[in-house]
N, C-alpha and C positions, 0 to 999 in steps of 0.2 A: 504494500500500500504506500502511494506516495504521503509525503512529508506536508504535504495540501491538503489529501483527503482527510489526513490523522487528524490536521487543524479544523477540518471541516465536521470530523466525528466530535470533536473535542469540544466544540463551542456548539453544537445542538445539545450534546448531552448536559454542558450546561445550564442553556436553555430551556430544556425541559424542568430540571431542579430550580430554575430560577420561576417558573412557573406555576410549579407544585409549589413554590414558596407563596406566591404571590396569592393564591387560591387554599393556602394552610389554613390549619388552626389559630400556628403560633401568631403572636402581634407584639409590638414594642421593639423594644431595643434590641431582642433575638433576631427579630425576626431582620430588622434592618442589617443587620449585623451579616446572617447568612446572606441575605441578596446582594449587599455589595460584596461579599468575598467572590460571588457568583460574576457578577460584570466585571471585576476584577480580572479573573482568571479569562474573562470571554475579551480582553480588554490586550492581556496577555497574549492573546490565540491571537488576536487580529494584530499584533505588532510584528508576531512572527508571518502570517497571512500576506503582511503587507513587504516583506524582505523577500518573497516568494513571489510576489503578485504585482505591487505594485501598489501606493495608498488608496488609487479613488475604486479599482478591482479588489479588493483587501474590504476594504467600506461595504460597498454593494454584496460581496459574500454574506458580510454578518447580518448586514440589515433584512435582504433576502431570507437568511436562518430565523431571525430576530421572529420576520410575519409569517414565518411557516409555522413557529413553532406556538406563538400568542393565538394565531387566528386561526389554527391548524383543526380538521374534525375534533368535536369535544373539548377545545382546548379552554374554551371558558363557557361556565352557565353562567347565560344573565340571570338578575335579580328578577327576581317575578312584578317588582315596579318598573324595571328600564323598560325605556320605547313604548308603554301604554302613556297615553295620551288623552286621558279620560277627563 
């Protein structure tokens, strides 16, 4: 596996944990605490991404990753108030 795709497993897996955090139990100071470690490390992934790629192809990988992974099948339940318009 190239040294791009490992970057590219690396920062969806993130992704996904940054995700499940966002949608957790936890709240407060934990919880902040794990998600930046999370962008951190995705932050890390795109520095190497971008020595591989190039910055504005390096960018577009993660953001691309970013809305597969937030907007992806199941990826979030709306609240049963969002978007009714009552």
């Amino acid at each position: 596996m190239s040294e791009v795709a490992l970057l590219r497993q690396q920062i969806e897996l993130e992704l996904v944990a940054l995700r499940n955090g966002l949608s957790g139990l936890s709240s407060g100071l934990a919880r902040h605490a794990f998600i930046h470690a999370r962008m951190d490390r995705i932050g890390t992934c795109q520095d190497s991404l971008a020595d591989q790629l190039g910055e504005d192809d390096a960018t577009r990988v993660v953001c691309q990753l970013y809305v597969q992974a937030m907007e992806g099948p199941n990826a979030w339940i709306e609240p049963a108030t969002a978007g009714s318009a009552s």
